[in-house]
N, C-alpha and C positions, 0 to 999 in steps of 0.2 A: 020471496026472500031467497037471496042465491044462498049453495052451500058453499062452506067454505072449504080453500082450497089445502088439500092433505100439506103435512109439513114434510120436507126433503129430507128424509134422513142424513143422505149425503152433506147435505148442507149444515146439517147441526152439526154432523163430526169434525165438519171442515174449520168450524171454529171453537169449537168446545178443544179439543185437543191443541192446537197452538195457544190457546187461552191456556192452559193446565203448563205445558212446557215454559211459557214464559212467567207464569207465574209462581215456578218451582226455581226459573232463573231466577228473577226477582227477589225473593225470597233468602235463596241462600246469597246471592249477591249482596246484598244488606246486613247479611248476620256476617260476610266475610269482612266489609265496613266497620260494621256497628261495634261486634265485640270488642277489636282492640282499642277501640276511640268512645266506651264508657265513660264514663265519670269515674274517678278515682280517689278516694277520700287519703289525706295527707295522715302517716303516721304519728305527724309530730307538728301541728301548725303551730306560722309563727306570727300573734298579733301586734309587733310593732314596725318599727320603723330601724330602714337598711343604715347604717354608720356612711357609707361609703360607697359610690359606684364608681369604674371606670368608664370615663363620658368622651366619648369622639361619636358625633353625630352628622355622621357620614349616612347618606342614603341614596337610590337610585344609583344611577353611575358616577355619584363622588368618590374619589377616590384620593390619596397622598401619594400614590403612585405617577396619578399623571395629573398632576397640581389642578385638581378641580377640589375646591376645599368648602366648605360651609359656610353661609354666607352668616352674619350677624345677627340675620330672623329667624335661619336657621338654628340657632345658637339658641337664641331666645324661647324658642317653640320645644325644645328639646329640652330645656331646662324647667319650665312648666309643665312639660307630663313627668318631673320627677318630683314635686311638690307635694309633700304627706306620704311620698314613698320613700325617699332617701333623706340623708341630712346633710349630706355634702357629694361630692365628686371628684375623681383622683383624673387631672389631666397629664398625654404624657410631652405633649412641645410645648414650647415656650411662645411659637410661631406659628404660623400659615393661620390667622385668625384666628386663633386659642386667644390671643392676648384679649377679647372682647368676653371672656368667660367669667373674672373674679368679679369686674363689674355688675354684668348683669346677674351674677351668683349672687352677691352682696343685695342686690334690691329681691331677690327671693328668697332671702332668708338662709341661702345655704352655704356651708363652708367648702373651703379649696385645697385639696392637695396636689399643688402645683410643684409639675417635674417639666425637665427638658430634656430633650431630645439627643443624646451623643452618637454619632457613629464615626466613620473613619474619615469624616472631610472635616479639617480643623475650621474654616472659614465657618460651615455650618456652625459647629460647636461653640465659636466664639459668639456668633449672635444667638443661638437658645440660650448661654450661660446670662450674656446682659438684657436680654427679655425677660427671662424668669428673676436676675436679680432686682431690674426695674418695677417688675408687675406684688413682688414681695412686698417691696417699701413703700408702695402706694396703695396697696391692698392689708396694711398689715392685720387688720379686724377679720377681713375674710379669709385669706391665708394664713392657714393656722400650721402649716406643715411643709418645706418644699423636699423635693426628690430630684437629684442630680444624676440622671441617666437609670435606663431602664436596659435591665439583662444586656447590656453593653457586654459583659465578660462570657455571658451563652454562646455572642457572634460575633465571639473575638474582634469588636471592632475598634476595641481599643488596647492595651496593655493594661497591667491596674497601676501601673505607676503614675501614669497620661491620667486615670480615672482620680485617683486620688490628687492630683495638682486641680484638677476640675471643682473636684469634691470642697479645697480648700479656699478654694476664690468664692466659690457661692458664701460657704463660713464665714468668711472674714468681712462679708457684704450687705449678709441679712440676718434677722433678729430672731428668725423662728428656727426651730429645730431642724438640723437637715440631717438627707439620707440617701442612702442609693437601694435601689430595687434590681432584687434580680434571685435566680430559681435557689431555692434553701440550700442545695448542696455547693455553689458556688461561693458563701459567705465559707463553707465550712473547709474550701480550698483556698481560698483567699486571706487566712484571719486578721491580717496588717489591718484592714479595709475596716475590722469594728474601731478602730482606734480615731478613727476618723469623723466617723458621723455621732451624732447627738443619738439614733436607736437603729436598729437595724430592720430593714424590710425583706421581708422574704416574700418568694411565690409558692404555693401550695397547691400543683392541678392533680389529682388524683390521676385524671383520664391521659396528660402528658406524660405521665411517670415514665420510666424505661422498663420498667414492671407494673402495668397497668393495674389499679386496682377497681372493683367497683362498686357502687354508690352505698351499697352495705356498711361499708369497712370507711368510709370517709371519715367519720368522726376519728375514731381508732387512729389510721392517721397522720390526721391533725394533731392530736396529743400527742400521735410519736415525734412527729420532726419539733413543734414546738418543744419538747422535751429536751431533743438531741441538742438543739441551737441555743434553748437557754443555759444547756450545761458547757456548751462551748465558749458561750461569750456573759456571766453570771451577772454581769455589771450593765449590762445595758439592757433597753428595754425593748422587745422586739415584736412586729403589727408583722401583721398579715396583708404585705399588698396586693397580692391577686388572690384569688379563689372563687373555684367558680365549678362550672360542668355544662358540656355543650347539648340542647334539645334538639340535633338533627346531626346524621350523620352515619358514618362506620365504624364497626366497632374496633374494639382495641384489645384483647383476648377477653379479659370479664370485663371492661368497662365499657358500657352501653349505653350509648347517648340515648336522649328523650324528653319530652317536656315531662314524664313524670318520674322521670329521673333527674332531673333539673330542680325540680320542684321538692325534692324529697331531700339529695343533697342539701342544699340551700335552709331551707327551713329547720333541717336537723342541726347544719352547723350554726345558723343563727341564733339557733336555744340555745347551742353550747355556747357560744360566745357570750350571751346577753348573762349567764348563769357563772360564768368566770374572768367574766372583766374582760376579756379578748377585745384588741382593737383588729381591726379588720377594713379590706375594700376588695368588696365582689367584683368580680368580670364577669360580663360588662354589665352598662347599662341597655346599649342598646346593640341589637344584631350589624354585624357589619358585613355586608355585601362585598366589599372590597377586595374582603381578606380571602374570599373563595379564589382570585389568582395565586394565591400562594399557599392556600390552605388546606383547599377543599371546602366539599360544604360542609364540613364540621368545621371548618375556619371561622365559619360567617356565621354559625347559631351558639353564640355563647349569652346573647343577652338576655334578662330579664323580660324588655322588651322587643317585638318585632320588627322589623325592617322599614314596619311603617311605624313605630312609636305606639305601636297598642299596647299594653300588657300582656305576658303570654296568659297568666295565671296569676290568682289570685291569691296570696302567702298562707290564707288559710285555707286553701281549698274550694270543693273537688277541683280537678286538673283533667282537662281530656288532651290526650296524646295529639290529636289532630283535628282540631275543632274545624277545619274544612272538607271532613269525609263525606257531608250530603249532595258535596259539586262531586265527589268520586262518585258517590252511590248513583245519582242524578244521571255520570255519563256514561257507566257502566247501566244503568236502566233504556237508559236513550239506545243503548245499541242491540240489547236485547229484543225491545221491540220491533226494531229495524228490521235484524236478522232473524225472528219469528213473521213480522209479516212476510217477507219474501222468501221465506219457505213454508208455506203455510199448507201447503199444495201437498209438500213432501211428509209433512209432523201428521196431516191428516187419514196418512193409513201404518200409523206407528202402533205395535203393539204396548200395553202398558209396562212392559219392560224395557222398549226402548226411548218412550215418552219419559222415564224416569232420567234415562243415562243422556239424552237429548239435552233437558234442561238442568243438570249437574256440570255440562259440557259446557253448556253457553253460559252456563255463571262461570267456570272455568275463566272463558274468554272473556266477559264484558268485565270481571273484577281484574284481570291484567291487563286487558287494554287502557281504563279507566285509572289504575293506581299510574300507570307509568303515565299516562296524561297528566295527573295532577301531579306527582314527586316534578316533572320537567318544568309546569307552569306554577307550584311555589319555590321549588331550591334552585332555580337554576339562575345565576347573578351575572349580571354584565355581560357584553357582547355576545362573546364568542362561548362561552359556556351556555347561554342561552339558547344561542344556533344549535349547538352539540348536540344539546337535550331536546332539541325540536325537533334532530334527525331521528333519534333514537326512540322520541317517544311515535313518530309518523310510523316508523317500523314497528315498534312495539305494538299498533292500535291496528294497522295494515294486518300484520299477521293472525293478530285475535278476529279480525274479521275472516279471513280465509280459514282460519283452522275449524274457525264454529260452523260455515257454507261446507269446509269438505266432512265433518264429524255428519252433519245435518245429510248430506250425499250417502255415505256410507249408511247410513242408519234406514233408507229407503229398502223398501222392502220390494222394488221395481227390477230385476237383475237387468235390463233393457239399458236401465240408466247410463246415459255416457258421464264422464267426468265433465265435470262444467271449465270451460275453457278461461274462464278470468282466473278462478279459484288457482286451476297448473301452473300456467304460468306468473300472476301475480305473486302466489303460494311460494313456488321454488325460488322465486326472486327473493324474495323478501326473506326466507330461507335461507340462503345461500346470505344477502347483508347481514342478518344476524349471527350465522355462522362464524363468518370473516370478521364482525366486531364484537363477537364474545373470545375469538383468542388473540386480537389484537388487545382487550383491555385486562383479559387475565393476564397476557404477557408484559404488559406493565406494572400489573400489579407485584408480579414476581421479581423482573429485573431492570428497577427504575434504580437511581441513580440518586445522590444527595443535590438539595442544594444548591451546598456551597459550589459546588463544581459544574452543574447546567446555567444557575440563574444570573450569576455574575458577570457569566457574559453575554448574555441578551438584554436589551432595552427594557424596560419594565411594563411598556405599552405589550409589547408585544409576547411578554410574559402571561399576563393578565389575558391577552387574546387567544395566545395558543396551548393553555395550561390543561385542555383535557388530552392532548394529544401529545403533550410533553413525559419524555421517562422521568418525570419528578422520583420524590421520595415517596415510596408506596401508602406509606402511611396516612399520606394524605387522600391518598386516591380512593372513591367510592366503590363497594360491590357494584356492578350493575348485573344484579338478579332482577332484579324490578323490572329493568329493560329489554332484558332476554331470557329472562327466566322461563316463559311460555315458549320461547324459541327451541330453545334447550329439551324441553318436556312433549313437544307437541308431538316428535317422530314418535318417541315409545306409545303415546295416547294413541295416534293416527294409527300404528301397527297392532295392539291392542282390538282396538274397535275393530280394524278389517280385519282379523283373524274371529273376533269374537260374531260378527256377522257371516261371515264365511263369504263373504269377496274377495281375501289376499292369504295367501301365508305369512305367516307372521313375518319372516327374514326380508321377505321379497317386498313387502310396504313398509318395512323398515328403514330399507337399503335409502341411502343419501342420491336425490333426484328422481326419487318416485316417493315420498308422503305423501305430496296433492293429486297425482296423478295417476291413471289408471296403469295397474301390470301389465305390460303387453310381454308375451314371448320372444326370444331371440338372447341373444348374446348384448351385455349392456356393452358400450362404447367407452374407452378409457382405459386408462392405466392403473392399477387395482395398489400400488405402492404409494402413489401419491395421496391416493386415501388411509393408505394404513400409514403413513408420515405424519399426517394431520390426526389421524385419528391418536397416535401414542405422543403426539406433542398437546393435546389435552389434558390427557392419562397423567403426564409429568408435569405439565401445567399445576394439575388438581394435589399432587403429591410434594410441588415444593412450596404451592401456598399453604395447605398444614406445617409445614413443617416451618415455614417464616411467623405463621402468624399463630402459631401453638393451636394444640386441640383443646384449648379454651374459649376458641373463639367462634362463637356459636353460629353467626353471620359467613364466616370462613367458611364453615362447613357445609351452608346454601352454596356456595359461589361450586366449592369445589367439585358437589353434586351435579351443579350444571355442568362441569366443566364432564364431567365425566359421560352424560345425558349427549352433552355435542360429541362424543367419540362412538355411542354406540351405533347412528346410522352411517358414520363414516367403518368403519369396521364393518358393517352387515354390506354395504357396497365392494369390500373388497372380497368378501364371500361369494356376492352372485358374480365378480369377473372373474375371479383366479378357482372357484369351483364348479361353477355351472356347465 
């Protein structure tokens, strides 16, 4: 009988220690998931049934922008996943295939608040007015309510005298109650306007307000403006036609998008409403893709339901924030493993101090690489926003890859070690694009432009196509912390770590053009002003988006941090040329 052959020590270390590092990544890489996509139990569930949703069942790249509109089965199929969840739906044209709504409404049981469409081209307005008054008189059982133009007086696209001649021809044509819809403070500029319609419809978005409010204070409110509108107008009866709160998005000083803030809104004001007689119709029913050309992606998550017609949540609860964090956690794991097997060589003669900071680093990197993969492959809608988000997220997942190879590099206990050449040069690359697209999207965030004034004169195709890259109105436009937030962070880490291993001085692996790269001696190349230019147009970058978007706004205050994080290796650059 042979003996057996001794075990290698060497060999066990070589994988017991990258087993430990990646399994500390792991670890925290799922609690960085996990916690904020719990389960979250509703403070206030609501067990019946919605009065009203607003229904345009737009998906994929349909769009009203560039007349690709829903076909008839599309109609049908949309109106079936809102069966025992709603009791009716508020349309807002009269046209582009709406007119197939009250029918097939009428064979599911659900009623219609049918409106049309007014803007500033009368020819349009003439045929929404006789479609909607056609679709009334032939529908009278199912349309119970119609609605003659929607926030027309928000986008000035008409006068209210043009509105009210509109308002009087539908009257004199159909037997149901009519109204016009538009933001509550508008009724209370306008008062001629109650004189007119049979009740009054207001909008109530807490999260549009001009003084954000959030999801706390929604009810509160609600009471207030109904309060204010019934004391302005005592004689008529006044609905609630939007209300809502968007589940993705940017914030707005306190108001914070979310699905469990969607969900908490919603179910709160639905008790108050069902407990005092409130009519009402939430926005929307379902998410619109569409609207992210002109909205952002807080444009396109107002719905109840998702983009594909699922439910997000269910009115009584729990509600998880992101009920797709196990594809996040799954590809943040995938890269973990990756980037532990091939340095496995390196992790195997780590002290258990630096096996800790190893695999804190690499969850670091695979939960930013992984979140910006997934935020690009759910919110990102239609062409070119989706290209966008496909650059941004390649960089974003590029860079977590090189940041974790040079942390993994630095943490070698080999002084021999050369700087690994894909890491430099890939590293500084991919550096240097996020640099250049973290003050190119702060700087829109700070001095985008209205509207009215960019969008009017461009095509609408091309709106829609070139809308991350346009000075829109900031308001619309996302943080991209998500996207560059590890860009931002990585120099301090990287300078950090080599000082704390004692490879670099601190300043000198700080400096902008040497993170990934090894310190060599000499005098750096360049202009040390050009950096300090960049580096204080961050600095004011960071100082006038507090000040646009108040110090309420918790999200602001990420962005601005990066913004500050990208100035400090540009500034430690201008120290090694103009001091050394």
């Amino acid at each position: 009988m042979s003996a057996r052959r001794p075990r290698d020590p060497m060999m066990h270390r070589s994988v017991l220690k990258p087993a430990a590092v990646a399994l500390l990544a792991l670890l925290l890489t799922f609690a960085a998931w996990w916690w904020p996509n719990r389960p979250v139990a509703l403070p206030n569930p609501y067990d019946g049934v919605i009065e009203s949703v607003s229904f345009a069942p737009f998906r994929g790249t349909q769009s009203p922008l560039t007349g690709n509109f829903p076909s008839e089965a599309d109609i049908a199929t949309a109106l079936d996943a809102l069966i025992g969840k709603a009791a009716g739906v508020r349309t807002y044209t009269a046209l582009e295939g709406m007119q197939a709504v009250p029918e097939l409404a009428k064979a599911r049981g659900l009623k219609v608040f049918a409106g049309a469409w007014l803007g500033p081209l009368p020819r349009v307005n003439q045929n929404e007015i006789a479609s909607l008054i056609d679709l009334a008189n032939r529908f009278p059982g199912t349309i119970e309510r119609v609605l003659v133009g929607n926030e027309v007086l928000l986008r000035k696209d008409l006068p209210v005298e043009k509105l009210i001649e509109h308002i009087r021809t539908v009257k004199a044509a159909v037997k149901q109650p009519v109204t016009y819809a538009d933001v509550w403070e508008f009724w209370l500029r306008n008062p001629q306007l109650a004189g007119e319609v049979d009740f009054i419809t207001i909008h109530i978005l807490p999260y549009w307000e001009d003084f954000p409010l959030p999801v706390e204070v929604g009810n509160g409110h609600v009471a207030h403006i109904l309060d204010e509108v019934r004391k302005a107008f005592p004689d008529k009866p006044v609905v609630i036609g939007e209300i809502g709160w968007p589940s993705h998005g940017r914030d707005r000083e306190k108001a914070v998008p979310g699905r469990v803030q969607l969900a908490t809104f919603i179910t709160n004001f639905l008790n108050k409403a069902r407990a005092e007689g409130i009519r009402y119709n939430v926005i929307e029913a379902f998410d619109q893709p569409w609207k992210s050309g002109q909205e952002g992606t807080v444009g396109a998550n107002w719905g109840l339901f998702d983009e594909n017609w699922q439910p997000k949540f269910d009115l009584s609860g729990p509600v998880v924030e992101l009920p797709q964090w196990k594809l996040g956690f799954a590809a943040g794991a995938l890269l973990i493993l990756v980037v532990t097997a091939m340095r496995r060589e390196r992790i195997a003669g780590y002290s258990p101090a630096r096996l800790i900071a190893g695999g804190a680093l690499l969850a670091l990197a695979a939960y930013a690489g992984s979140r910006a993969g997934l935020e690009a492959w759910l919110f990102a809608y239609m062409p070119g926003p989706e290209l966008w988000a496909a650059v941004k997220a390649a960089i974003a997942i590029g860079l977590a890859l090189t940041f974790a190879a040079t942390c993994f590099r630095l943490l070698s206990d080999d002084p021999r070690l050369p700087a690994g050449g894909w890491t430099v040069v890939g590293g500084q690359l991919l550096l240097l694009l996020a640099t250049v697209l973290g003050f190119a999207l702060g700087l829109l965030l700070v001095v985008g432009v209205t509207d009215d004034i960019l969008v009017p004169i461009l095509p609408q195709g091309t709106v829609s196509l070139l809308w991350p890259l346009l000075p829109v109105d900031g308001r619309y436009r996302d943080f991209p912390t998500v996207y560059v937030g590890l860009a931002a962070l990585a120099p301090l880490v990287v300078a950090l770590l080599a000082a704390w291993t004692g490879r670099d001085r601190f300043l000198d692996r700080l400096a902008f053009g040497r993170v990934f790269g090894t310190v060599r001696a000499g005098r750096p190349k360049g202009r040390g002003w050009v950096a300090g230019l960049a580096a204080a147009g961050f600095v004011a970058q960071a100082v006038a988006l507090i000040a646009i978007e108040t110090p309420d706004n918790v999200e602001a205050w990420y962005w601005a941090a990066c913004l500050a994080l990208f100035a400090l290796p540009l500034a430690a650059s201008v120290r090694r040329q103009w001091i050394e």
